[in-house]
N, C-alpha and C positions, 0 to 999 in steps of 0.2 A: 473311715469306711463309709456305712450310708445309716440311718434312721429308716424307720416302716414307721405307714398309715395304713392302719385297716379299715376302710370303713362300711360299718353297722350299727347304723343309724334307723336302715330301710324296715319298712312294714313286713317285704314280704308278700301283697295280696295275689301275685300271679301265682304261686305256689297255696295258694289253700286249698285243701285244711290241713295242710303239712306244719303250719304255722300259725292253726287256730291257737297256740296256746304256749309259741316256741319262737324265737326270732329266727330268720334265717339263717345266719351262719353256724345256728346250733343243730340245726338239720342232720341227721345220723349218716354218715357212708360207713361201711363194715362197723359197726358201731360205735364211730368217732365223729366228732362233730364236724363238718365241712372245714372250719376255721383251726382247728388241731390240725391238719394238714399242711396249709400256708403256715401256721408260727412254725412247724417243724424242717419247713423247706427254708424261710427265711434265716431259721438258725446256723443252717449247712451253710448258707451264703455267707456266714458272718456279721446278720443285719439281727444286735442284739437290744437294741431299743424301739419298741412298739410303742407307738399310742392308738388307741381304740375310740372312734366316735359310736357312740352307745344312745340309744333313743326306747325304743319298742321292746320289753320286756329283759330292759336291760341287765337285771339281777341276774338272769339265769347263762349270761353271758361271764360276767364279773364272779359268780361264786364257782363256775368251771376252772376258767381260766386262771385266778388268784392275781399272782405277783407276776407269771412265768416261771419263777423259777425251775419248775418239773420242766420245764424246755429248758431250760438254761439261757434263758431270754430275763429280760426285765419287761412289764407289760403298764400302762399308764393308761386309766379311761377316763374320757370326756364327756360329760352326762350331756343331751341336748333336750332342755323342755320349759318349760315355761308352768308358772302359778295361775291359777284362775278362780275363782270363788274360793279360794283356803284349798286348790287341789295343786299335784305337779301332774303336769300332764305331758308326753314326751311329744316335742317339735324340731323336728330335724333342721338342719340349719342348713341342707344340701350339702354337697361332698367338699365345694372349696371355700362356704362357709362355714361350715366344722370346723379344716384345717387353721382357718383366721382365725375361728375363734379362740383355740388352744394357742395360737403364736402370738394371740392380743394377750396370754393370760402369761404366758412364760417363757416366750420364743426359744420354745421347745424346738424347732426345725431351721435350726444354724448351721446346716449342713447337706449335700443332697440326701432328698429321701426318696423312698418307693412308696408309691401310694397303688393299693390294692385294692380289691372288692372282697368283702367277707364269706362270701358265697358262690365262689368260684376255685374250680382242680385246675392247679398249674407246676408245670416241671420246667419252669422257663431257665436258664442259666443267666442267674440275676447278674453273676460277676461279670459277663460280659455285656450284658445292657449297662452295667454303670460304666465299662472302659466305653463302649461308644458314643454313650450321653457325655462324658466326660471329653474324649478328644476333640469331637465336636464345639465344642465350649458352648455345649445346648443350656438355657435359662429351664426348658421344659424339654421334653420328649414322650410320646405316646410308644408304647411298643405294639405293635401290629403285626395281624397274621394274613397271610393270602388267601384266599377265598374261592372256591368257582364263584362264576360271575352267576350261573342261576340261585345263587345262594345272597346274594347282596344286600336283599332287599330284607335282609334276617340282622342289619347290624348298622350301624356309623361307618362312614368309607370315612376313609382318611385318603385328599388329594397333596402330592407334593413334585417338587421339582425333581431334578436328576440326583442333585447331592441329596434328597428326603428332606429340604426344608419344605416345612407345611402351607399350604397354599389356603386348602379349605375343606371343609366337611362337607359329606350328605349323609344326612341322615334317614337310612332303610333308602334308597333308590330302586327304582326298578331298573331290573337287567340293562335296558339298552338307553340307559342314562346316565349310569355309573361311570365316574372319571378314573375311575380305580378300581383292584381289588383288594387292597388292603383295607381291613376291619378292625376295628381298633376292640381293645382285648378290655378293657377299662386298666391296666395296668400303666403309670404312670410314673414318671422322675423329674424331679422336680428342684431347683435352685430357689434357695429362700426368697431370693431376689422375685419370682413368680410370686408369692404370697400376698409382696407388699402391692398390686394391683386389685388383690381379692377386696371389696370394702366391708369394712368394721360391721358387726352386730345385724350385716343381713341374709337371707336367705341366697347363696350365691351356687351356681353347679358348676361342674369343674366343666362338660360338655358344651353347653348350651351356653356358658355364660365368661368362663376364664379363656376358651379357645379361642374364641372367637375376636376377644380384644388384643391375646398375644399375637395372632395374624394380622388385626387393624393396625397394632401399634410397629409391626414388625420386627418383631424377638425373634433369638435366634432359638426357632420352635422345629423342631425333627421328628421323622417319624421314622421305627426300626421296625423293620421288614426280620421278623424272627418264628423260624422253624421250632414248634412247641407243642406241647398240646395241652389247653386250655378247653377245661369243660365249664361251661356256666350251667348254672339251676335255674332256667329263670319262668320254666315252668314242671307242673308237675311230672309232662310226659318225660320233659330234659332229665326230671330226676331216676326216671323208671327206665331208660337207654343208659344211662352214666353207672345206675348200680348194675345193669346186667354186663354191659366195658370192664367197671372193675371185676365183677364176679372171674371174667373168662381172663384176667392177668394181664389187660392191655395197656392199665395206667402206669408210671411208672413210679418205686418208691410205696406202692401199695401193697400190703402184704394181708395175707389172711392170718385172722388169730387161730388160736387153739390149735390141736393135734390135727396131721392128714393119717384119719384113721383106714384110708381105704383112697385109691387112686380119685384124686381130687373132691374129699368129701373129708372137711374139717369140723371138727369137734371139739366145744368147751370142758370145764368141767363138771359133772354129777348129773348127764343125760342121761334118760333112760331110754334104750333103744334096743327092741327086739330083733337085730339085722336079720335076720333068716325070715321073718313074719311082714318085712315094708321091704318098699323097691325103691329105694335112693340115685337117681342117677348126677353124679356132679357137673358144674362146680355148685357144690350146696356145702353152706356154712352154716351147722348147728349153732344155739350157744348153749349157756352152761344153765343146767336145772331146767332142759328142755326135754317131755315129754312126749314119744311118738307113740300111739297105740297099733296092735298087730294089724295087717292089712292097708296101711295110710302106702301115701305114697310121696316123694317128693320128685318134680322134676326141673333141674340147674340150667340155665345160674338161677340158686337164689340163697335167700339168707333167713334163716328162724330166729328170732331175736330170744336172747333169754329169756327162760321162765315160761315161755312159748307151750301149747297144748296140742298136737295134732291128733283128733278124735279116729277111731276104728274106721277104714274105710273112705276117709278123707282124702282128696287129691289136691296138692300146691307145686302149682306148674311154672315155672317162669314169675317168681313172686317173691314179696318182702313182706318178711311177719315182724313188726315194731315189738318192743318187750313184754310179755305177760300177753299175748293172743292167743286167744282159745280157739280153733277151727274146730264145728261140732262137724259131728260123724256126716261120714257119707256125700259131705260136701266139694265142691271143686273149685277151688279158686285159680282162675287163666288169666297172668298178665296185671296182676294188682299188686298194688302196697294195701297194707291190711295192718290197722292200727286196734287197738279194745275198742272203739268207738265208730270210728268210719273205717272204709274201702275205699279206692279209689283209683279208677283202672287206668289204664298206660296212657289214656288220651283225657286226663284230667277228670273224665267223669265219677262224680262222688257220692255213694251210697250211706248213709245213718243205721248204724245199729236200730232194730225192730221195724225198719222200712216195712210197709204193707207192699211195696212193688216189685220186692224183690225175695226167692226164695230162698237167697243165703242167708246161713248163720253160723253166725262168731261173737264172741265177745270175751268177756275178762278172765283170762286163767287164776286169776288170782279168787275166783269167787265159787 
């Protein structure tokens, strides 16, 4: 069949403070890490051997995830960091020296693999990118999406011939320079034979640095032009558009948890909720030992994370409440993620708990 690469190595920084203290692929959608989503999709495809390039707060990736077997996967991580005065400190090797590193250790990828981004929603139909990378008799293949062209200047074009052998990249072009509209997904396939160009124990990226020699050298390098939808995180706002997409049913394979106790308005277990005394309008996703007092209000898409507080009077409109958030009375929160700590509204901007500049307040349900 094929092997999976995830890799989750990265920081993270365009998404803070989502990631002050979380790497990104562990980032919450309906309360599932971004990364449970891909091993659940690669599972359906039949790609049961994972390895994970791991850097940035890599524990809390490795005690989620375990062995796989709750997916019915097997799952293998690659630590990337280095010693320094008596410390380990995490240093990414880049995405295709990661892979070198792990094939210098076991040549674990004797076979094609799919090499992923950890912090990306995708419904791609894996089994037919592996039959086209495959008839092709591709060393590599990019999978890619069409683009408008006012949009180009948002990704890596991918240029190629008529049959989609690869010619050359731009990276972010503007509109009326672009050779292409295909944007490459960071989704890749790859023949081991690609690896053995990667060099030994350096810093290498699979974009900048592997692409670029498979086109010098002329490998048989392709690009698929595939109909899918792919949502990247790769900033805060992207993540505050992607939770209100899945709230309204548009992802596919996305399902709400808990009961539909009322025409698109789901519920955990051991809420307490005065319905007759708040105005809920869905898609709103309670969770469980969540707290609404008479008079709040919610308005959908949004999602209350358990253990969640909404005080007497409070309004949460278009919003993400992270686990144990207390919204105090009378307040309105329009268009934010909303964690015990910070806020941070649809356009990245980010507010601290007891800010002097700002009138809201919220904080720890748990206190």
């Amino acid at each position: 069949m094929a092997k999976g690469m995830i890799l989750a190595a990265g920081q993270g920084t365009r998404v803070r403070p989502l990631t002050k203290d979380l790497p990104k692929p562990m980032v919450p959608i309906l309360g599932k890490p971004v990364m449970e989503y891909l091993i659940e999709h690669l599972a359906r495809h039949g790609i049961k051997e994972i390895m994970i390039n791991v850097a940035y707060y890599h524990q809390r990736i490795e005690e989620y995830f375990g062995d796989g077997s709750r997916w019915g996967v097997e799952i293998g991580y690659s630590y990337e960091g280095v010693k320094e005065h008596g410390d380990i400190l995490p240093k990414p090797m880049g995405s295709a020296g990661g892979m070198r590193k792990i094939q210098d250790f076991s040549g674990f990828f004797d076979e094609t693999t799919l090499v992923l981004c950890g912090d990306a929603l995708i419904d791609l139909d894996i089994t037919a990118a592996l039959e086209e990378h495959r008839a092709k008799g591709a060393i590599a293949s990019v999978v890619a999406m069409d683009v408008p062209r006012e949009e180009v200047s948002s990704y890596g074009i991918v240029v190629s011939d008529a049959d989609g052998r690869i010619q050359s990249f731009q990276e972010k072009p503007q509109p009326r320079d672009a050779k292409s509209t295909l944007a490459s997904t960071g989704i890749y396939l790859f023949e081991p034979e690609a690896l053995n160009l990667v060099p030994s124990g350096k810093v290498y990226d699979i974009g900048a640095d592997l692409f670029p020699q498979l086109v010098a050298t002329g490998q048989p390098f392709y690009v698929q032009n595939r109909p899918f939808h792919w949502i990247d995180i790769g900033k805060v706002s992207d993540y505050w558009s992607v939770l209100q997409r899945v709230l309204k049913g548009e992802i596919a394979d996305m399902h709400m948890p808990g009961k539909e106790v009322r025409p698109n308005v789901w519920v955990g277990l051991n809420a307490s909720i005065p319905w007759d005394q708040v105005k809920i309008e869905g898609p709103v996703y309670i969770g469980s030992s969540v707290k609404i007092e008479p008079g709040a209000s919610i308005i959908g898409p949004a999602w209350i994370g358990h253990g969640s507080i909404i005080r007497s009077g409070a309004r949460v409109t278009r919003s993400v409440l992270f686990d144990y958030t207390r919204i105090a009375a009378d307040m309105h929160f329009n268009e934010m993620i909303v964690s015990r700590h910070y806020c941070v509204d649809r356009h990245g901007d980010t507010l601290y708990r007891g800010d002097d500049s700002t009138h809201l307040r919220w904080g720890d349900a748990r206190g």
